[in-house]
C-alpha positions in Angstrom: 71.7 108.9 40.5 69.1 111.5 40.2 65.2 110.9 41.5 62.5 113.1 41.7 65.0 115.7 41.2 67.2 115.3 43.7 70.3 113.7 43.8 71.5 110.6 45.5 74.3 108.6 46.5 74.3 105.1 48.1 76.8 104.2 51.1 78.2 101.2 50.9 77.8 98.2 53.6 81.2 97.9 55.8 82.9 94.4 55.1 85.3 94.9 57.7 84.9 91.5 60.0 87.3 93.0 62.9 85.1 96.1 63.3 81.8 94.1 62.9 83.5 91.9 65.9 84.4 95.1 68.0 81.3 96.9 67.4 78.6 93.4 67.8 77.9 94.8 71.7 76.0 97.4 70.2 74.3 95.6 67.6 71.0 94.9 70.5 70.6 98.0 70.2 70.0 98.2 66.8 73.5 100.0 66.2 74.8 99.8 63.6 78.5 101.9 63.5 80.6 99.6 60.6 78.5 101.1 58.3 78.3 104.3 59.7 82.2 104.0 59.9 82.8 102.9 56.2 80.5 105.8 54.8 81.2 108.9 57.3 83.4 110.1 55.3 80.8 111.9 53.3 79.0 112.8 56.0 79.8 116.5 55.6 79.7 116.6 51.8 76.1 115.9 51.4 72.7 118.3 52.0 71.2 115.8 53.7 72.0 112.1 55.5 68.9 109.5 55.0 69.3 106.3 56.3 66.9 104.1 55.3 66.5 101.4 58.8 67.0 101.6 62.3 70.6 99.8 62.0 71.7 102.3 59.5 69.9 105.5 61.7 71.0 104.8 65.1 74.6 103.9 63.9 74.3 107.1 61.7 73.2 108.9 64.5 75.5 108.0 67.1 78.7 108.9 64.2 77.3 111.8 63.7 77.3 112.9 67.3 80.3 111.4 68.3 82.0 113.1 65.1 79.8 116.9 65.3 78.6 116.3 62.1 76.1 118.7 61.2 74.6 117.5 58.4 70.7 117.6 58.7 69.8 113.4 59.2 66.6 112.1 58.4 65.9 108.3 59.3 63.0 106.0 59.2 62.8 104.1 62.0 60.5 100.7 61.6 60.8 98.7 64.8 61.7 101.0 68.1 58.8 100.9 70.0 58.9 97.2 69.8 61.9 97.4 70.7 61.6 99.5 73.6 58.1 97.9 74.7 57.9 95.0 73.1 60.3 92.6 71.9 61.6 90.0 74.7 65.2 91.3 74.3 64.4 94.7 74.9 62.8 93.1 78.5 66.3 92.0 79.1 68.5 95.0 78.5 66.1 97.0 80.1 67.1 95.3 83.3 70.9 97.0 83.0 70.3 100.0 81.4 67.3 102.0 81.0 66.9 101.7 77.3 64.2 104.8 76.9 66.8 107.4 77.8 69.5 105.5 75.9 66.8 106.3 72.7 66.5 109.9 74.5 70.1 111.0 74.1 70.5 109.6 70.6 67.7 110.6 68.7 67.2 114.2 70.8 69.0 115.7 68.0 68.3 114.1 65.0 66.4 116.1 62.2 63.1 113.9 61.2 62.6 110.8 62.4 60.3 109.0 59.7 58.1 106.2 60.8 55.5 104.0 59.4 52.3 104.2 61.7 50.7 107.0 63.5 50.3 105.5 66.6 53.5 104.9 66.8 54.3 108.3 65.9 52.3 109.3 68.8 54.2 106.8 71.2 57.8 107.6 70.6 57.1 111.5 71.2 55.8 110.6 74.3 58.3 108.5 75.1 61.5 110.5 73.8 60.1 114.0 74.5 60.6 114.0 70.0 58.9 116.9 69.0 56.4 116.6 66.2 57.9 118.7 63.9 61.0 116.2 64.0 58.9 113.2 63.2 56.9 112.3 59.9 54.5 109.6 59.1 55.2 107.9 55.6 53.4 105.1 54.4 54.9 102.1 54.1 55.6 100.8 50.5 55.3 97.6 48.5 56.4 96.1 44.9 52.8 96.6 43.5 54.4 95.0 39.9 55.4 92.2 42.0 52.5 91.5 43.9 49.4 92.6 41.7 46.3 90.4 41.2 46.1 87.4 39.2 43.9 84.5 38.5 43.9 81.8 41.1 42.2 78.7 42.3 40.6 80.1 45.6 40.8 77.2 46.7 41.8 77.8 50.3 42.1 80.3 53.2 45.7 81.9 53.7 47.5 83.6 56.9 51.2 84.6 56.8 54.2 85.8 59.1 57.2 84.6 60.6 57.3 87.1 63.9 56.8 86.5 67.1 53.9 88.8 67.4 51.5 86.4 65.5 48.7 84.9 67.0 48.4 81.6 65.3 47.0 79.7 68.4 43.8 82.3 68.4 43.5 81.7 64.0 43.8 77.9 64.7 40.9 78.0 67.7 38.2 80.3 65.6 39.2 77.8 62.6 38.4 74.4 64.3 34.7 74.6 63.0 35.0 76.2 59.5 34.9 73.7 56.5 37.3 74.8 54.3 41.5 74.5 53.8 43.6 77.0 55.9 47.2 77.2 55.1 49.6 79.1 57.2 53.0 80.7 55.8 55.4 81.2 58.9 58.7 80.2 60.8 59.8 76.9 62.0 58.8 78.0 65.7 55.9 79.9 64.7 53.7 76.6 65.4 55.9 74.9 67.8 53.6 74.8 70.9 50.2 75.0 68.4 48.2 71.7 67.9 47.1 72.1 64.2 44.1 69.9 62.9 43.7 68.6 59.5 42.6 71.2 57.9 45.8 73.4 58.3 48.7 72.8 56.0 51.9 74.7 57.2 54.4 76.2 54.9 57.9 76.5 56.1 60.1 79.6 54.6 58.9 79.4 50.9 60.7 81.4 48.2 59.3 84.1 47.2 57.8 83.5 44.5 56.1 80.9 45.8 54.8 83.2 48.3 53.5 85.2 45.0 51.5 82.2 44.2 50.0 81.1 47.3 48.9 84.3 47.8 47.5 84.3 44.2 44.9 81.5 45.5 44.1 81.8 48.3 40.3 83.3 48.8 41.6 85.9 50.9 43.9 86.6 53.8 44.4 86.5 57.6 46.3 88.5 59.9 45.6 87.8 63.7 48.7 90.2 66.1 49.0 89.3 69.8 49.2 93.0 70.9 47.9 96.2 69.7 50.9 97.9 70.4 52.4 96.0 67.3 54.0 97.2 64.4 53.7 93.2 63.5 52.5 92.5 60.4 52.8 95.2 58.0 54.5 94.4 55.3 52.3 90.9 55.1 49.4 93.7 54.7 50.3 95.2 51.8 51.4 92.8 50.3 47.8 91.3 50.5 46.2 94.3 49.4 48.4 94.7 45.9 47.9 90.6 45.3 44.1 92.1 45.7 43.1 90.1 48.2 40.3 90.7 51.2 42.0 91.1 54.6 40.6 89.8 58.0 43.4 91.8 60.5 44.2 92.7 64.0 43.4 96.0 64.5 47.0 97.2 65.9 49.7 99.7 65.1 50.9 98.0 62.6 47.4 97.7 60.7 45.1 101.5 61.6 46.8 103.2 59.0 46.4 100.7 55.6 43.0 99.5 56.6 39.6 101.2 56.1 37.1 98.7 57.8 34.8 97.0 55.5 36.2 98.6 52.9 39.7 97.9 52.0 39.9 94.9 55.0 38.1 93.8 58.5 39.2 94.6 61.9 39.0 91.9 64.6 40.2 92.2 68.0 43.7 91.1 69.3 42.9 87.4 70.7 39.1 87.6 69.7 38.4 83.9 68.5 34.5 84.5 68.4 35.0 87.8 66.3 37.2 86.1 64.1 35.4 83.4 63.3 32.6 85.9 62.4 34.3 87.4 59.9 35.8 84.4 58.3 32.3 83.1 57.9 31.1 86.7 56.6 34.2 86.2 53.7 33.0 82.6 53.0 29.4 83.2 52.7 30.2 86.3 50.6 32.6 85.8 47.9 31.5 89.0 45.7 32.3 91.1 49.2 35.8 90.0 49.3 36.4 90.3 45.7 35.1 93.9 46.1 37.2 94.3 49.5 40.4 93.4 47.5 40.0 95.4 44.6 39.6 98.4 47.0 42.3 97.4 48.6 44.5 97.3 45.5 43.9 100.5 44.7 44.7 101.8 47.9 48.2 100.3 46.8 48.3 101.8 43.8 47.8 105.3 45.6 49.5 105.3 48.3 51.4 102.5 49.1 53.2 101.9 45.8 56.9 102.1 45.7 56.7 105.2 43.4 54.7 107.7 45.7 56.9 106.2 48.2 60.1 107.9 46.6 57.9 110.8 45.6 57.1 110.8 49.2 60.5 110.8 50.3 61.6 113.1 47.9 59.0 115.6 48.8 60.0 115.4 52.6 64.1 116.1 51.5 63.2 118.9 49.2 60.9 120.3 52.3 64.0 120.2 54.6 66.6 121.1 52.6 64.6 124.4 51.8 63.7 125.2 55.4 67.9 124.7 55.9 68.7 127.7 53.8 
C-alpha cells in the first residue's frame, strides 16, 4: 500500500495463545512482545518501524533492543504519563519496581516518540531525560465523515466517557439547579457511587451509531476531568467538535491543544462546580454562541484534526526522518 508517497506494510496481530500466556506479565506494562514476535521478522527489511500504540511501541521497542535491530522506530505513545503518574495500577507497580526508569531504559533509544498533547510532551522529557528532537507532537485525529454535523432535536444537554478520570459527581452537583435534560454516556461504574436526580438519564455502552445520534441532539457537550494532568478525554473532544457541537471542558492535558477558549470550546476548572454551572447557563441563555462555537470547532476538525492531515502528518514526519538517515 502506497500513501502520501510512501510505502507501507501492516504487521499482523500474534494469535499465538501459548506466547500471549508467557508474555501476559508484561502486559501492565503496556508490552506488548506477541506482536512484536510475529512481525520482527521484517524488522530489518524496512526504512523505518512505526507502531501505531503504546502496546505495539513498547513491545516493538523492547524486540528491537533485545534483537539489535537498527532500524530507525517511530511510535506514538497515547497513555504513558498516566500510566506512570496516574492510573491506579501504575500506584501499584511502582511499589516493586520503579516504573520511570523501567520507561528510561526502554525508550532512551528509540528514534521519535510521537505523542498527542504538548504538555505531555513536556512531561515525559522531564521525566525520561527524552530529548526533544526525539519527541513530536501530532494532533490527534478523528473520522470527520463519521462524525460531521447534522440536524438534531437539541433537545438535551450531553457529557460522555467511560474512564476513570471523569468527574461526573462535579457535572451532576453544578447541574442540580439547571432546568433542562442532561444525559450522560459512560461505563457501568462510572456512576456507581453518584446520586443522579431526575433530570439525568444514563446511557450504558451504546453502539456507535447510537453515539452518532445522541451526539447529533444534544445542544452541546460536556467534558468535566478530575486532574489536569489528564490525557482523559480526548478523543470524546473531537469527536464533539466534527458532530459541530459547543464544548464546556476541563482545561487539562488532554484538552489545551484542541481548544481555543470561547472560540472553538470553554475552559472550566478541574472540580469547579460554580464555574461550570456558569458556563452551562452562558450556553443555554445563548444558543446562537454555541451554534457559532461548534461550527468553529468543526472547522478546526476539518484542518487539523481530520484523519487525512493526520496521515499527511505522519507521512511528512517519516519522509523527514528517513531523509536525515541518509
Amino acid at each position: 500500500m502506497i500513501r502520501e508517497g510512501v510505502q507501507v506494510d501492516i504487521g499482523k496481530h500474534s494469535s499465538n495463545s501459548v506466547l500471549k500466556f508467557l508474555t501476559k506479565p508484561l502486559m501492565p506494562f503496556f508490552v506488548d512482545l506477541p506482536d512484536a514476535i510475529r512481525n520482527c521478522g521484517g524488522f530489518y527489511k524496512y526504512d523505518i518501524l512505526f507502531s501505531i500504540s503504546d502496546y505495539d511501541a513498547f513491545g516493538s521497542e523492547l524486540l528491537r533492543r533485545l534483537i539489535q535491530v537498527h532500524t530507525p522506530h517511530v511510535a506514538i505513545s497515547y497513555g504513558l504519563t498516566n500510566l506512570i503518574s496516574a492510573s491506579p495500577r501504575a500506584r501499584s507497580i511502582k511499589k516493586v519496581v520503579g516504573l520511570n526508569q523501567f520507561y528510561k531504559l526502554l525508550l532512551n533509544k528509540i528514534s521519535v516518540l510521537v505523542v498527542h498533547s504538548k504538555p505531555q510532551m513536556a512531561c515525559l522529557r522531564a521525566l525520561l531525560d527524552i530529548p526533544s528532537d526525539r519527541t513530536e507532537f501530532l494532533p490527534l485525529c478523528v473520522d470527520a465523515d463519521f462524525f460531521k454535523p447534522q440536524s438534531g432535536t437539541n433537545s438535551y444537554v450531553m457529557s460522555i466517557g467511560r474512564d476513570s478520570g471523569r468527574d461526573y459527581g462535579t457535572l451532576i452537583r453544578a447541574f442540580k439547579k439547571i432546568d433542562c435534560p442532561l444525559r450522560i454516556v459512560c461505563g457501568t461504574k462510572n456512576l456507581r457511587k453518584v446520586p443522579t436526580p431526575k433530570n439525568v438519564i444514563t446511557m450504558i455502552e451504546i453502539p456507535y451509531n447510537s453515539l452518532r445520534t445522541t451526539y447529533q441532539d444534544a445542544k452541546f457537550i460536556i467534558l468535566p476531568i478530575r486532574n489536569y494532568q489528564s490525557l482523559s478525554g480526548q478523543v470524546a473532544l473531537l469527536e464533539s467538535l466534527a458532530m459541530g457541537k459547543a464544548v464546556i471542558a476541563t482545561k487539562c492535558w488532554g484538552t489545551t491543544d484542541y481548544i481555543e477558549d470561547g472560540k472553538t470550546g470553554f475552559f472550566v476548572e478541574a472540580g469547579n462546580e460554580i464555574d461550570l454551572k456558569r458556563k452551562i447557563d452562558y450556553l443555554l441563555e445563548n444558543p446562537d454562541i454555541a451554534e457559532t462555537v461548534g461550527r468553529n470547532g468543526r472547522k478546526f476538525v476539518e484542518d487539523e484534526c481530520s484523519l487525512s492531515s493526520f496521515s499527511k502528518n505522519v507521512c511528512k514526519l517519516l519522509k523527514t526522518l528517513t531523509h536525515s538517515l541518509q
